[in-house]
NUDREN-192518 format. One line per field, with one value per atom (N, C-alpha, C, CB): x, y, z; residue in three letters; atom name. Coordinates in pm, 1 decimal, always signed. Glycine has a CB too. Layout:
! NUDREN-192518
c1 <- [X, ...]
c2 <- [Y, ...]
c3 <- [Z, ...]
rest <- [ALA, ...]
atom <- [CA, ...]
//
This chain:
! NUDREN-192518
c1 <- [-1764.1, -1671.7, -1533.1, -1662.6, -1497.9, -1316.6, -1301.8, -1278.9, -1428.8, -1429.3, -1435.5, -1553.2, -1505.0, -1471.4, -1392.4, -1466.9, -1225.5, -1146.5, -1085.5, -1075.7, -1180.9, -1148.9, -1085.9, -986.9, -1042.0, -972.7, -1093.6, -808.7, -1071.9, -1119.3, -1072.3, -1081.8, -1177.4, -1139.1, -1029.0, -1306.1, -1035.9, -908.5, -779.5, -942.6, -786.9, -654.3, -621.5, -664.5, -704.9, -694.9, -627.5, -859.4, -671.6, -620.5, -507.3, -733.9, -493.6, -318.2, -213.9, -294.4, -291.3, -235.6, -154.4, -349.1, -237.5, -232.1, -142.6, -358.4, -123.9, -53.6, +78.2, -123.1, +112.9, +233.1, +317.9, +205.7, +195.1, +237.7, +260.4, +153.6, +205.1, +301.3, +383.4, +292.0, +432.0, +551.4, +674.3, +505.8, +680.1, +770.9, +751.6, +716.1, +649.1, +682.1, +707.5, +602.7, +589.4, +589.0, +738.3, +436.2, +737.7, +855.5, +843.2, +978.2, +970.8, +1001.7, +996.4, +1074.4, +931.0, +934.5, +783.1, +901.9, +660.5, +565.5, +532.2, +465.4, +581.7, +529.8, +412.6, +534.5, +304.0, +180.3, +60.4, +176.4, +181.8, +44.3, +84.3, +113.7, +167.1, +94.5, -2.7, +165.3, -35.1, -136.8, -266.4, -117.6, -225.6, -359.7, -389.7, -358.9, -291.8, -331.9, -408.4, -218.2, -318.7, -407.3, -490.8, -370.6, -558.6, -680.5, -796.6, -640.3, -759.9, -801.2, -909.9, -693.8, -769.4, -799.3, -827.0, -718.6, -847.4, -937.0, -1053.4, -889.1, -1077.2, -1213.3, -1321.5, -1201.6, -1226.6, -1316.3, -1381.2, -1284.7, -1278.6, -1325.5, -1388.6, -1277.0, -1417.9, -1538.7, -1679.1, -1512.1, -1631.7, -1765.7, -1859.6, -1736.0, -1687.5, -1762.3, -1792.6, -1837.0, -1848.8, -1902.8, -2023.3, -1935.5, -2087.6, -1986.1, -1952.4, -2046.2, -1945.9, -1926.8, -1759.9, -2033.1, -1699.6, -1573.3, -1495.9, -1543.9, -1518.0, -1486.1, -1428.0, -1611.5, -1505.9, -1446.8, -1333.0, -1534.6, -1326.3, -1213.6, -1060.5, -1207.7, -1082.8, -1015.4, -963.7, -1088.5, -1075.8, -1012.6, -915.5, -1107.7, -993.3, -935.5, -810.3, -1008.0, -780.3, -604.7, -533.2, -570.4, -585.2, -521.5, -472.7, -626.2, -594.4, -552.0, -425.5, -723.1, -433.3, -312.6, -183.6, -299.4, -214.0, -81.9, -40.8, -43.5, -139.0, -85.2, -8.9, -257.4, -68.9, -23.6, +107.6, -65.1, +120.3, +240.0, +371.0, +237.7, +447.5, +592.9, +642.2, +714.4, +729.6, +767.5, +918.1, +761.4, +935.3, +1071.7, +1094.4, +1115.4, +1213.7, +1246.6, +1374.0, +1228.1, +1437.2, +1522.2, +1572.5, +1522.8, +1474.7, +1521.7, +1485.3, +1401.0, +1383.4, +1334.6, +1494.8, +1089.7, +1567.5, +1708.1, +1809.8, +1768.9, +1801.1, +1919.4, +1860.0, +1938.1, +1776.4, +1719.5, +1770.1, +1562.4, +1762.0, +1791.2, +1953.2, +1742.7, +2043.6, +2137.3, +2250.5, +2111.4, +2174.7, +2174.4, +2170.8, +2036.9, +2036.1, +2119.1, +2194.1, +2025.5, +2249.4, +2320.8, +2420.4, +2329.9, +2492.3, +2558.3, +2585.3, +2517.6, +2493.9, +2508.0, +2506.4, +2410.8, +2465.9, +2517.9, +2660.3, +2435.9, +2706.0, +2881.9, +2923.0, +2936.3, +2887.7, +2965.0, +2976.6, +2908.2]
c2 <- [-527.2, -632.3, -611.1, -635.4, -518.0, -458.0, -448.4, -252.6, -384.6, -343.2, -470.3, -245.9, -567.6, -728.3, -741.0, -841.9, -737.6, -732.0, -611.0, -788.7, -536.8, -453.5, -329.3, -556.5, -292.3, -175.1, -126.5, -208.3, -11.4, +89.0, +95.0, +212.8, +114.0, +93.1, +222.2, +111.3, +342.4, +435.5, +350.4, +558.2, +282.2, +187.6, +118.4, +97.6, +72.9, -70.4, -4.2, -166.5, +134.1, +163.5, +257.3, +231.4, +306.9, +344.5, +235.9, +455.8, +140.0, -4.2, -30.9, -108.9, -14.8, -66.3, -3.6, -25.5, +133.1, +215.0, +192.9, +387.5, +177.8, +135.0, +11.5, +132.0, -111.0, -213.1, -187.4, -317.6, -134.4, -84.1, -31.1, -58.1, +84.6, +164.4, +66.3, +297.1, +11.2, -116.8, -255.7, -149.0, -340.3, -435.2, -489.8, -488.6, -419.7, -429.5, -360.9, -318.4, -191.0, -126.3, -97.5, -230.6, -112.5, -134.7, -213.4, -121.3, -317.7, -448.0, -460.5, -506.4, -319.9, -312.0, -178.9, -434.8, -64.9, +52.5, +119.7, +72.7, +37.9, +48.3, -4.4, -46.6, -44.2, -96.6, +51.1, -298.3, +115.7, +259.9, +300.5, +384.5, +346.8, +386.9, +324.0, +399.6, +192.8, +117.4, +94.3, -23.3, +145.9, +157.7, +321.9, +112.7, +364.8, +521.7, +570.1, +610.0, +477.0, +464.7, +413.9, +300.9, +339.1, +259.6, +308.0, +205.3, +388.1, +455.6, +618.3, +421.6, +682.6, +753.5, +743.4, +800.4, +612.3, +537.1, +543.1, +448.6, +445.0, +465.8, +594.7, +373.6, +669.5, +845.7, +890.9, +951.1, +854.8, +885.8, +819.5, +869.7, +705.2, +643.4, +581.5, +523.9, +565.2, +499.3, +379.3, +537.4, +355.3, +211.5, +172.3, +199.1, +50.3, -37.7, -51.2, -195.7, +55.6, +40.3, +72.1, +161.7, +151.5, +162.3, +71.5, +256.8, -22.3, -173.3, -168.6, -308.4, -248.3, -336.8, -302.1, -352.7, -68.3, -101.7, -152.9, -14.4, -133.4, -177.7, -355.6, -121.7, -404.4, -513.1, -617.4, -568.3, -479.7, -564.6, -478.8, -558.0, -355.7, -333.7, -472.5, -179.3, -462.5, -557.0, -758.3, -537.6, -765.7, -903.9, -807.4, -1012.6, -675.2, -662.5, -694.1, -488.4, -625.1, -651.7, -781.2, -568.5, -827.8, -997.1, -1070.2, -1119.4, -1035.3, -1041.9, -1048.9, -939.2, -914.5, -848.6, -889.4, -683.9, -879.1, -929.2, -792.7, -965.2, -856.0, -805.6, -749.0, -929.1, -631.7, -621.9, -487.7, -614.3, -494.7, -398.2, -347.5, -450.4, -321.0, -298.7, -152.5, -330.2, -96.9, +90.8, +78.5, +242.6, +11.5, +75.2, -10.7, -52.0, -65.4, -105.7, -15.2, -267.0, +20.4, +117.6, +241.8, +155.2, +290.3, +419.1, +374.5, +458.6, +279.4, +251.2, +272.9, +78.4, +213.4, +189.7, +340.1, +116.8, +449.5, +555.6, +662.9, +556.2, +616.7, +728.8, +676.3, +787.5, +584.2, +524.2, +585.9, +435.0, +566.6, +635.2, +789.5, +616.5, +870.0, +984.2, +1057.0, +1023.0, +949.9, +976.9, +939.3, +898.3, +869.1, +808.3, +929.3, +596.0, +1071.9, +1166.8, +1282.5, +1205.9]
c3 <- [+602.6, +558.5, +618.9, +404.6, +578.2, +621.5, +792.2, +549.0, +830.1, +974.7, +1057.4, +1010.2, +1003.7, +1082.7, +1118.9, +1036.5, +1098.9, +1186.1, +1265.6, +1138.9, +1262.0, +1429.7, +1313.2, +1595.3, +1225.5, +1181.6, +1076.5, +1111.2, +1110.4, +1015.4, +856.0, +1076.8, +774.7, +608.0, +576.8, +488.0, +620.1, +638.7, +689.7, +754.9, +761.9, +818.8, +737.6, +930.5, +657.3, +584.6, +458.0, +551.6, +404.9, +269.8, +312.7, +161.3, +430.9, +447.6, +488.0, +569.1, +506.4, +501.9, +380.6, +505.3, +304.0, +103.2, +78.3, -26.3, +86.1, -6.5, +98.4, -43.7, +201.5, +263.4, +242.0, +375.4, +164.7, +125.5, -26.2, +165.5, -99.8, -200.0, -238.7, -241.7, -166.6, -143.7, -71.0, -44.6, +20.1, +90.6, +10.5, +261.8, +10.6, +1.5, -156.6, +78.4, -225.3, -402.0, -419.5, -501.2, -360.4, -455.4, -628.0, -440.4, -665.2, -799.0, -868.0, -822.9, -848.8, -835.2, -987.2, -630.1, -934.4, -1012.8, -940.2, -1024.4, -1030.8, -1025.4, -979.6, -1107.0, -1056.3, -1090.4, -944.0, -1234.3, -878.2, -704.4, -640.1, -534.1, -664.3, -586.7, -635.8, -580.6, -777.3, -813.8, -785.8, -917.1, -787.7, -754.4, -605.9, -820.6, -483.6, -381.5, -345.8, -309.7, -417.9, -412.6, -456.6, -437.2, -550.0, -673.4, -531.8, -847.8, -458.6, -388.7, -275.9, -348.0, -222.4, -140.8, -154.4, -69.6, -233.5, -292.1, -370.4, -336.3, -417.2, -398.6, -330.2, -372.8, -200.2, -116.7, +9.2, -77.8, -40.4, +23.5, -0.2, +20.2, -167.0, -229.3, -202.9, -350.9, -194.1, -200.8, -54.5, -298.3, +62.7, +134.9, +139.9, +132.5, +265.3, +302.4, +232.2, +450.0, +199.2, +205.0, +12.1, +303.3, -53.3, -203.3, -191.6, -313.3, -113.7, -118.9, -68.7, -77.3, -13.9, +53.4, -76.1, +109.8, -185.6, -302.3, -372.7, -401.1, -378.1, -417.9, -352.4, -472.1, -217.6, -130.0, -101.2, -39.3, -184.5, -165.1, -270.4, -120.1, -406.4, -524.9, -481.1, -706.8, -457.9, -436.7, -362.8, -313.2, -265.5, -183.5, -217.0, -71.0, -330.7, -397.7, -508.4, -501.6, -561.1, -675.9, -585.7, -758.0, -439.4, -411.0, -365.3, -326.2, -311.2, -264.9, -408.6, -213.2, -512.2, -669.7, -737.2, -725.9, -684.6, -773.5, -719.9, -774.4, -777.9, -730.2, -635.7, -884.3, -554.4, -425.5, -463.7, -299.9, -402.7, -423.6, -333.2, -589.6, -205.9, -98.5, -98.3, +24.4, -306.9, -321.5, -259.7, -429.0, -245.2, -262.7, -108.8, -392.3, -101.5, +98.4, +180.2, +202.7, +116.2, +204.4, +159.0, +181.1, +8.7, -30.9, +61.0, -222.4, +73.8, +155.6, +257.2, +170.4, +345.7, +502.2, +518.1, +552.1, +395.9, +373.5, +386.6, +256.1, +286.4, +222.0, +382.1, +96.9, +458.3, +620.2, +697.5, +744.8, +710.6, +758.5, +773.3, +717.2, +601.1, +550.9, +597.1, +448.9, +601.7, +604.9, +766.2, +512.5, +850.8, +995.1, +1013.8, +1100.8, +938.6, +958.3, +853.3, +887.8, +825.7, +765.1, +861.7, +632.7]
rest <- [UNK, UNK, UNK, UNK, UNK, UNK, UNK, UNK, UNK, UNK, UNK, UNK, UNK, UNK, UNK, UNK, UNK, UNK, UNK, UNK, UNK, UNK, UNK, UNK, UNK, UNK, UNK, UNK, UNK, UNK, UNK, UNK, UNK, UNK, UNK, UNK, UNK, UNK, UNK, UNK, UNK, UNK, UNK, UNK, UNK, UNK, UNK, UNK, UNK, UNK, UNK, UNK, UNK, UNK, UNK, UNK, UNK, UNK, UNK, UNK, UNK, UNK, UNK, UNK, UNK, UNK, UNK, UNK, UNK, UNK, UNK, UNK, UNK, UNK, UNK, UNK, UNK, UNK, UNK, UNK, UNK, UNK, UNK, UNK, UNK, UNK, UNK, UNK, UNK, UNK, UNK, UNK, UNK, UNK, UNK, UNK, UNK, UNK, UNK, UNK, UNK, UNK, UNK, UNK, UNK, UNK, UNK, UNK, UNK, UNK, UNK, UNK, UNK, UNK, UNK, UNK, UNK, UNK, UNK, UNK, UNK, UNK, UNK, UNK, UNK, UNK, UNK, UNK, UNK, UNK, UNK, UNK, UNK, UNK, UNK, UNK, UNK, UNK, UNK, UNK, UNK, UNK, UNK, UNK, UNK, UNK, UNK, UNK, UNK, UNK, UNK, UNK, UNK, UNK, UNK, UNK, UNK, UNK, UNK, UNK, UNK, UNK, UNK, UNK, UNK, UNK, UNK, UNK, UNK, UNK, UNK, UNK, UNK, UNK, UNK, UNK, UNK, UNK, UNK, UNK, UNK, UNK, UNK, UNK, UNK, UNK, UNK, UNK, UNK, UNK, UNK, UNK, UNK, UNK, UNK, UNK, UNK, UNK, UNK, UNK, UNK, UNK, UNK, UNK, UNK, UNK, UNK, UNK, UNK, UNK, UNK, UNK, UNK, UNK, UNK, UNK, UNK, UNK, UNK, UNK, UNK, UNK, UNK, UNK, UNK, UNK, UNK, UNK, UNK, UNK, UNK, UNK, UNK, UNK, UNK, UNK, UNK, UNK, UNK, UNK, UNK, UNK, UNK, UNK, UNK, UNK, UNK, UNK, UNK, UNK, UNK, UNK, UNK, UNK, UNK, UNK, UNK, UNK, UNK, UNK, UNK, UNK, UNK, UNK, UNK, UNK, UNK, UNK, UNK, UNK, UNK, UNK, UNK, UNK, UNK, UNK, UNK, UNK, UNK, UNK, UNK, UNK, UNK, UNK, UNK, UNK, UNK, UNK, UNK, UNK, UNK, UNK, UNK, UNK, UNK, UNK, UNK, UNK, UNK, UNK, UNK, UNK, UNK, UNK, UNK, UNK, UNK, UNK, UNK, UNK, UNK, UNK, UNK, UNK, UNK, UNK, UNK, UNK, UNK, UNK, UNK, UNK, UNK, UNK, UNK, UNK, UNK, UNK, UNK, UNK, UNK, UNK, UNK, UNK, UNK, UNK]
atom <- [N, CA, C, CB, N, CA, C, CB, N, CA, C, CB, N, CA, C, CB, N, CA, C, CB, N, CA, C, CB, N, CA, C, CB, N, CA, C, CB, N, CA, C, CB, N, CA, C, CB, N, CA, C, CB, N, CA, C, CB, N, CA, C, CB, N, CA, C, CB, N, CA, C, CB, N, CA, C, CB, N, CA, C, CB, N, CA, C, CB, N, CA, C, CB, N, CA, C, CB, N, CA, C, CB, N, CA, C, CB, N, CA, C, CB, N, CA, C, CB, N, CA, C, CB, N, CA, C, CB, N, CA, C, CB, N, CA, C, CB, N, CA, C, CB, N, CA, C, CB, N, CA, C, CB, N, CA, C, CB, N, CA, C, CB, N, CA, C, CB, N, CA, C, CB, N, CA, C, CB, N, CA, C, CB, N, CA, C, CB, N, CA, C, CB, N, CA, C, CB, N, CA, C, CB, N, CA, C, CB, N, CA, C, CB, N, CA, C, CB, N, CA, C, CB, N, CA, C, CB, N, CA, C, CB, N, CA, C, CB, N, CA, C, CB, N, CA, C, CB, N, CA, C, CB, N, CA, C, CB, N, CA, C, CB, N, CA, C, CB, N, CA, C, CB, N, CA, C, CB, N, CA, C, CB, N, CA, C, CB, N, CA, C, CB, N, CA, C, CB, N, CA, C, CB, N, CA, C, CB, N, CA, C, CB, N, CA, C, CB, N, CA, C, CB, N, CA, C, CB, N, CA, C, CB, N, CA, C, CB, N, CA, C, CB, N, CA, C, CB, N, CA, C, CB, N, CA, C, CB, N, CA, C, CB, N, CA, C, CB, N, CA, C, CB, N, CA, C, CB, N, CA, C, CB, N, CA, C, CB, N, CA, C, CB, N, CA, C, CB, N, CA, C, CB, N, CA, C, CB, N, CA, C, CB, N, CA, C, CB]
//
């Protein structure tokens, strides 16, 4: 299923957990866990039963509210600290 478009289900769930850490944020705590739930899922389980949990992460995050408050204060934050 996942591999149809050309990436590997390892790609797809370090995918997830990158889109929860950036794009969710603080916004909803709880999509890291559920990207890393995800993707330790499917380490466990494999093709193609570890697909699914991979895909229900991926509808939480299409889901959840978005927010790139801290990944700009972080950007913001070295900025900062090269101008010291």
């Amino acid at each position: 299923l996942l591999g149809g478009g050309g990436k590997e289900p390892t790609y797809v769930a370090r995918r997830l957990v990158r889109a929860a850490v950036e794009d969710v944020g603080i916004a909803d705590t709880t999509a890291l866990v559920v990207a890393n739930a995800a993707a330790d899922a499917y380490h466990r389980l494999g093709s193609p039963e570890g697909e699914l949990a991979l895909v229900e992460a991926a509808v939480y995050l299409a889901r959840a509210p978005k927010s790139i408050a801290v990944y700009k204060a972080f950007a913001r934050a070295k900025e900062a600290i090269k101008k010291v």
